[in-house]
Structure formats: C-alpha cells, structure tokens
C-alpha angles and dihedrals in degrees: 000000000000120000089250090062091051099050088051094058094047085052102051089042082056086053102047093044085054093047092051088050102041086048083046099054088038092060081034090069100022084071090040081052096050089049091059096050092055089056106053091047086062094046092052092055097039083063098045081054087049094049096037089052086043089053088049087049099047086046094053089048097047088047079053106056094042088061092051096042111042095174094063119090113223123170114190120207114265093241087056095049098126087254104103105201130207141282124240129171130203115183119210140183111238105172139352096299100359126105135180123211102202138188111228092165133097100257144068111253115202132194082022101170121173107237098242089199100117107009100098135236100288099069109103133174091031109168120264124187082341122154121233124194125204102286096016136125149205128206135229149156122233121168137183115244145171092024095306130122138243106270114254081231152013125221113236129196127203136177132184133010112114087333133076130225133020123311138197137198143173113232120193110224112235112221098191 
C-alpha cells in the first residue's frame, strides 16, 4: 500500500462522515420546519375562531342596545344579521398538482379537514382543523401516482358555524 492510497481513503471517509452529517442536520430541521409550520397553521385558526366568536358577540350586543334603546340607529352589517347561511364547497385545479377547497356558501366552517382516505400517497398540505370563510379557500397539493388517476372527488369534513355537530360532504374536483 503506497502513502497516496492511504490518504484517499482518509479523504473519501471525511467525505462520507460530512455527508452523513450534513444529510442528518438537513432531516434534523426539515422536521423542525414542518413543525412550524404546524403551529402557525393552528394559530392562525385559533385567531380566525376568536375573531368569528368576537363578530357573533359584538353583533348580539349591538342587537342588544338597539332594543333598549329604540332611538339609536344602529345598522348591522348584513354578514352579522342573526340568519347563519350555509356552507357549500367547490373544489378546483389550479395548476399541475395544485387544488383549491373553497367555500362558496354563506357561513363561516370551522375544523374543515380533506379526508385523505382515497386520495393516494402523493396528496400533501391537506387542511386539517382549518376555517374557512364564505368565499375562502384553502391549498393543497394532490398528484396522481403509480398508474392511478387523480380521484372524481374529495371527501370534506366540516364542524361549527350556525350548525352543530360534524358534517361531511363529497365534493367533485373540477379539472378546468
């Protein structure tokens, strides 16, 4: 064995054990990313509840004080009228692997989460306990894979608004 083949090998064992670690740090803060991410989705729609269950409280008060006090004009806003609507969900491509839920109802819908039963391995960022306002949406991606096709519709569960319980509906994905 001559000195050349020695300091090779030391080389590419350097280079190996930095590659492991490098591979290992990047997994390391992939998953600390991902957790993040999870967080602040769940902030974000604690603070849409907060805000929905503020709107219903300023509403009632202001519902309140014009019945007490019958001189004072009030004019509510027309989304905060005691009526709760409905929700309805339409479910559209909008690029090569990219699809929008969205809520084309009258009311808010609150812990909305995509079944992910049947839709294959390759769906990611599907909503989970999400809230969804009348024409809002929520992204995710969803791909066909393994020879199969992209599923005719996605099953999409709902809870809260004017309604109680839990509700499920099958939406047909538009491909336009």
């Amino acid at each position: 064995m001559q000195a050349g083949d020695f300091a090779t090998w030391a080389g590419v064992a350097v280079t190996l054990l930095i590659s492991v670690c490098a591979w290992t740090d990047s997994r390391r803060n992939a998953r600390i990313g991902q957790e993040a991410n999870e967080i602040s989705h769940m902030q974000a729609e604690a603070a849409e509840r907060r805000a929905s269950v503020v709107e219903d409280a300023l509403a009632a008060a202001l519902r309140v004080l014009g019945e007490r006090a019958p001189g004072l004009s009030l004019e509510l806003p027309e989304s905060w009228v005691g009526r709760r609507g409905e929700v309805r969900w339409e479910v559209r491509r909008c690029g090569r692997h990219r699809f929008v839920l969205r809520n084309v109802g009258s009311d808010t819908a609150f812990g909305v989460r995509i079944d992910p039963d049947g839709l294959g391995v390759s769906a990611r960022n599907l909503p989970q306990d999400a809230t969804v306002r009348p024409d809002g949406s929520v992204q995710f991606v969803m791909a066909a894979g393994f020879g199969r096709r992209l599923p005719d519709e996605v099953c999409v569960r709902w809870g809260g608004g004017g309604q109680a319980g839990l509700r499920a509906q099958a939406v047909t994905v538009s491909v336009e």
